[in-house]
N, C-alpha and C positions, 0 to 999 in steps of 0.2 A: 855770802849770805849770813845774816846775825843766827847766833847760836840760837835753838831753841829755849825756855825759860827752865831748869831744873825741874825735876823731878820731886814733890816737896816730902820730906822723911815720912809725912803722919798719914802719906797715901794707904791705902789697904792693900793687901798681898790675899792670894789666890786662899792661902789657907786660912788666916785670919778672919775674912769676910764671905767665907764660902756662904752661899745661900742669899747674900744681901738683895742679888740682884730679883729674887723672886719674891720677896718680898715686895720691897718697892716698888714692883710692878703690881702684885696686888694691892696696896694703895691707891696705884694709879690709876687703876680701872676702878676706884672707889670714887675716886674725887675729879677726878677728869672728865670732859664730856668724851664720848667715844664717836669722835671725828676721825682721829687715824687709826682705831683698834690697837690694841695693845704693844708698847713697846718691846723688840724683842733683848734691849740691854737695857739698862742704864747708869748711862755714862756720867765719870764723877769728874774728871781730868785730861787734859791732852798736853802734848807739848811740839810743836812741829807737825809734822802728818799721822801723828801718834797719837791714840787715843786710849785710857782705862773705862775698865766699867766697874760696878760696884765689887763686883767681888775677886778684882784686881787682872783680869785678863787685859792683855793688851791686842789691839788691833794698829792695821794700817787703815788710815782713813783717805780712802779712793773717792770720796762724796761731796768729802767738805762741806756738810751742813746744807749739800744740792749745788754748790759749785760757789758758795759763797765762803766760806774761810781762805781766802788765797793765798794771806801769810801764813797759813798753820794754825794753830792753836798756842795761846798764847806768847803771840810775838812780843817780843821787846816793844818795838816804833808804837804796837799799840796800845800797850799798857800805860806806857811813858804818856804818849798824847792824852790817853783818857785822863790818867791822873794827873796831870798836871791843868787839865780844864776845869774838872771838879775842885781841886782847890781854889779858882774863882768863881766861875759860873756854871750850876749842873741846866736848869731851866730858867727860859726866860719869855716866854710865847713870844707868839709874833706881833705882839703888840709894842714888840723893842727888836733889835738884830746884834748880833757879838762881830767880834770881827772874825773868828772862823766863821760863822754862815756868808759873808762877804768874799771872805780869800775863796771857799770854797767854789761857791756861784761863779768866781771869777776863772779860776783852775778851770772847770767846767764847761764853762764856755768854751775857751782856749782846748782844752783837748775834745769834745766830741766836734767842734766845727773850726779845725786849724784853717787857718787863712780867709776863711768865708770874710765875702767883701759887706757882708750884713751884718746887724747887732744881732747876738743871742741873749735869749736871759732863761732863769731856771727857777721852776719849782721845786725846792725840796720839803720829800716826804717820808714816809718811814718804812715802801715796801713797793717792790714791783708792783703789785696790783693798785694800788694806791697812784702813781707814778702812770698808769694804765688808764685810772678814773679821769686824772686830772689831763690826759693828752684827748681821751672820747670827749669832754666837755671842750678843749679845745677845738675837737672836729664839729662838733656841732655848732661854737661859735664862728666858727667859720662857714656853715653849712647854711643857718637861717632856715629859715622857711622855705626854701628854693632847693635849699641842696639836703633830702632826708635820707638820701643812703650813705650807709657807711658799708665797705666792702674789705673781707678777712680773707682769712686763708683756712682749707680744709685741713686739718690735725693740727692746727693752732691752740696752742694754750697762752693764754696773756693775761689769769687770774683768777680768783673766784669769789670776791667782789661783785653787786650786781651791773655795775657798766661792763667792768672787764670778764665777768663770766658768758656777757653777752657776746663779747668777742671770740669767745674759745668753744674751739668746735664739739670735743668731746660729747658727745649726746647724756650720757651717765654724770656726767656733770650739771647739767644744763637742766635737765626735765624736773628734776622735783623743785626749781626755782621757779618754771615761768608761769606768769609772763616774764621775760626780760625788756628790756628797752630796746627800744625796735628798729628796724632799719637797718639790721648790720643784715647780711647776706656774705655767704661763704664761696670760693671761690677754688677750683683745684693748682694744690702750689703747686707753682712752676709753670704754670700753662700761660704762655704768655698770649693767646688768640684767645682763650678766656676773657683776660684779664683787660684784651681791647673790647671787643664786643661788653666787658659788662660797662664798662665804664665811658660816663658821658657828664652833659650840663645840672646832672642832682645830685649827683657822688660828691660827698664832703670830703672823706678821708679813705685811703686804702692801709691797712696794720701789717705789715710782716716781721715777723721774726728772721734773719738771716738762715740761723740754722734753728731747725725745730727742735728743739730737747725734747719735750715730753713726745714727740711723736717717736722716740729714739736716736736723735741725735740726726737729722735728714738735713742738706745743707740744701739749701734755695739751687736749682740750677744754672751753671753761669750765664752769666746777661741778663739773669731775669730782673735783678735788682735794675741794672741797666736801665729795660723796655719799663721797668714799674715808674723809676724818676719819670722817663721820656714823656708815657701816655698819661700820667697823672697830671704834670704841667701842663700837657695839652686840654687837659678837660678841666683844669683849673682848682683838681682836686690837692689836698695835702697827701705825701707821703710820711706815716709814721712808720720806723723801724724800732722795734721791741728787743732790746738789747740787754734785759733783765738779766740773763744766763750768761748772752756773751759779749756781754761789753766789758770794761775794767781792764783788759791783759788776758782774759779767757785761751783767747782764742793765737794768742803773739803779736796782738797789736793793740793798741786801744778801744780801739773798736771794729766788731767781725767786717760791719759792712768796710770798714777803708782797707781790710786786705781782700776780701771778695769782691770788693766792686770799686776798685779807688777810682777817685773823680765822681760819684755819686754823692749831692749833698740832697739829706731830706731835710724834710721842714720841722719833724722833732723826731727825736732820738729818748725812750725811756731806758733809765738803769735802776738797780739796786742790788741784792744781790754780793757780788764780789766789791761793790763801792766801799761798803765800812767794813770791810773784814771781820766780820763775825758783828759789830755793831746794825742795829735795823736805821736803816737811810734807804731811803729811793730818789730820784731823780728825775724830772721832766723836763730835757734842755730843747728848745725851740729858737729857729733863726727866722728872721723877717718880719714879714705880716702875722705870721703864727707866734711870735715873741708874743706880741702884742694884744691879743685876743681873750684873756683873762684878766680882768678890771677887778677893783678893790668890792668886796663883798662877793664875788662871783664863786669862786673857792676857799678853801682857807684846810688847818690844820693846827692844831693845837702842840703836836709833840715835834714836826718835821722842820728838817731844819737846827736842830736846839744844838745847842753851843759842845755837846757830847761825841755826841754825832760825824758834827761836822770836823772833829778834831780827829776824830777815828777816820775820817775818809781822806782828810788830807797827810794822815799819816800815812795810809795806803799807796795813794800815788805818790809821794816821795819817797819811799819805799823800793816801791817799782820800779823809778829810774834809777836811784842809787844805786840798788843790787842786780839792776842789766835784768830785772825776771824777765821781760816781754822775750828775750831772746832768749834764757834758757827753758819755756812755756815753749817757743818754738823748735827747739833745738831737742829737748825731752820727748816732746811730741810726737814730731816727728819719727826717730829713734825706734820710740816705744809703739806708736804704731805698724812700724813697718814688724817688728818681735811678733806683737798679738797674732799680726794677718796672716803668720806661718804655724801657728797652734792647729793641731788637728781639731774641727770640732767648729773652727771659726768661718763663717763664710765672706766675713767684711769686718774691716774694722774705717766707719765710717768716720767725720767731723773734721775739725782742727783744732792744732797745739794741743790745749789740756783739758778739750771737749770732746770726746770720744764716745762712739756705739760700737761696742762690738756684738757681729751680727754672729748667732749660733743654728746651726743644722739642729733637724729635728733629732737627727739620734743622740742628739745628747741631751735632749727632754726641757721642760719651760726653763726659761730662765731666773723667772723665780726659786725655783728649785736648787736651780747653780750660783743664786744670788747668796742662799742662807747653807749652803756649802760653804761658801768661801767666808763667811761671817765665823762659823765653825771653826776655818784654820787661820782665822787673824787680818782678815781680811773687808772693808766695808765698800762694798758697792751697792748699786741699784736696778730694779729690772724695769723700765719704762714701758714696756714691750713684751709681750712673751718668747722672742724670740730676740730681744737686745739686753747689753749689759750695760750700762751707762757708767762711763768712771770721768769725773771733774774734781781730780786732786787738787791738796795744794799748791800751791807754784815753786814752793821749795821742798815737794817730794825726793829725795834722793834716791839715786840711779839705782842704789842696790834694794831697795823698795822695790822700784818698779819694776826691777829683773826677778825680786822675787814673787811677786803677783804671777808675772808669766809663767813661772815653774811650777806654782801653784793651779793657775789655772789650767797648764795642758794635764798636769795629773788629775785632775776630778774633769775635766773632758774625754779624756782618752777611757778612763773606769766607765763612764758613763755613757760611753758609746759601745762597750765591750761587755756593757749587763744585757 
């Protein structure tokens, strides 16, 4: 794996910069609109799964930016790719194409639909939710007049954007938006006698996510991806799979669905997320008739796509293969899950590869609470859940990292089951 990038001399140290970080935070809540409430660091530097904050503490970062940094923080492959694009082209709209947004499109095809006997082609955008709008507008061209339902899944997140908020079940999300666009209806995951009975000759598109992240990392149950292809061709509906979180290598493959369900092709697959490596890229790859269903003025995008971008995503998957990660993303994985699921305090450590929930007992209180513990000793994770930890490092987290989390985490488990 390439080294991480140095350390650079003029970073700040704990004592130098003591206080920065409260500061800058009260700017923030000066000048920021207060969408996520106030940051509780802020972070100046990273190098690998290694992150500073202003006033020079170091953490491990278990998040990566929500599971998007896969290289770490500032990798080699993507500094290199960025800068060497912006020495010729930074923007170009899409009223012209570079030859990264080409190679990419073409990568793209080639890895989310290997072998499909169909053409693919791709939308590129600048964010899962965006990548989310442009596959709904594809269900609807598909849908017409004839087909006005579009069908979800219960604890689905797929944006908050208003097509894709439409999508996402969360209720606290949703209500101080609507109306939303109409016609999506929710469905409970995994019920596959559900998912026959709702679906017939109006149903445009059915949306799943493989594994649910935001509902704490919950993975579709086996076959159901299966029964979704089966009964959606049957009724003539599209399957999208939402691959925002785990597609790229997340999960130790390319994509979650070809290790969950191999032999499953849907008719579009969204990414973004882990694609550009800390770069904003999203992606709408579609095969068939669903290729096909977005015509010149229908959609469009001014930033997506740009010659930046796409340099930073193809340095990712070349990255990828070169340095074997999908295998040590499974191999880590693996490892480190089975460590977590013997911690007292744990009752599941759910997901795959370097998508993980780990489920906590009530005695050891929210997980929120055990989230900004382990921020405290160096540690960044998420609580999706009040009773889940979410951790999507990055794919070159080192072992002894990940052993130290564990030793971390059973000691403020165990205190905390013993107050």
């Amino acid at each position: 794996m390439s080294v991480p990038a140095p350390i650079p001399e003029s970073a700040p140290t704990a004592t130098a910069a003591a206080g920065l970080n409260e500061s800058w935070r009260g700017r923030y809540a000066s000048a920021v609109m207060n969408t996520f409430g106030t940051p509780t660091r802020v972070l100046v530097r990273g190098a690998g799964a290694h992150v500073w904050d202003a006033d020079g503490n170091e953490y491990v970062d278990l998040l990566a930016g929500i599971a998007v940094n896969c290289l770490g923080h500032a990798h080699p492959a993507i500094i290199a790719a960025v800068t060497e694009q912006l020495r010729t082209l930074g923007h170009i709209s899409n009223l012209f194409t570079s030859p990264a947004q080409i190679r990419l499109a073409e990568t793209l095809d080639a890895l989310v639909f290997p072998g499909a006997p169909q053409a693919s082609r791709v939308f590129l955008a600048n964010s899962g939710t965006e990548a989310n709008e442009a596959a709904f507008k594809i269900a609807r061209r598909h849908g017409g007049a004839t087909r006005p339902r579009i069908l979800a899944l219960e604890n689905a997140f797929h944006g908050r954007t208003m097509g894709a908020l439409a999508l996402t079940h969360k209720r606290a999300y949703r209500e101080p938006f609507e109306p939303l666009p109409g016609g999506v209806e929710f469905l409970p995951a995994g019920d596959v006698d559900a998912l026959r009975a709702a679906l017939g000759s109006d149903v445009a598109a059915l949306f799943v996510e493989p594994i649910q992240g935001e509902a704490g990392v919950q993975p579709l149950p086996s076959g159901y991806l299966e029964a979704a292809r089966e009964l959606t061709a049957a009724a003539g509906a599209l399957l999208i799979i939402d691959e925002v979180q785990t597609g790229m290598g997340r999960t130790g493959a390319w994509m979650a669905h070809h290790l969950l369900a191999p032999g499953v092709v849907p008719d579009v697959v969204t990414l973004a997320k882990g694609l550009g490596g800390g770069m904003p890229i999203g992606a709408t790859v579609a095969t068939g008739e669903a290729a096909q269903l977005l015509g010149p003025g229908q959609h469009g995008t001014t930033f997506g796509g740009n010659p930046v971008a796409a340099a930073a995503a193809l340095a990712v998957i070349n990255t990828i293969n070169k340095e074997e990660l999908l295998k040590r993303v499974t191999e880590l994985g693996d490892r480190w899950a089975a460590q977590l699921a013997d911690v007292p305090g744990v009752t599941e450590v759910r997901g795959v590869g370097l998508l993980r929930g780990v489920g906590l007992t009530d005695t050891v209180g929210p997980a929120a609470e055990v989230a900004a513990e382990l921020e405290q000793r160096g540690f960044i994770v998420n609580p999706p859940r009040p009773d889940t930890l979410r951790l999507a490092p990055p794919f070159v987290l080192a072992d002894a990292d990940a052993d130290a989390f564990t030793g971390v985490l059973t000691d403020i488990l165990t205190r905390r089951a013993a107050a």
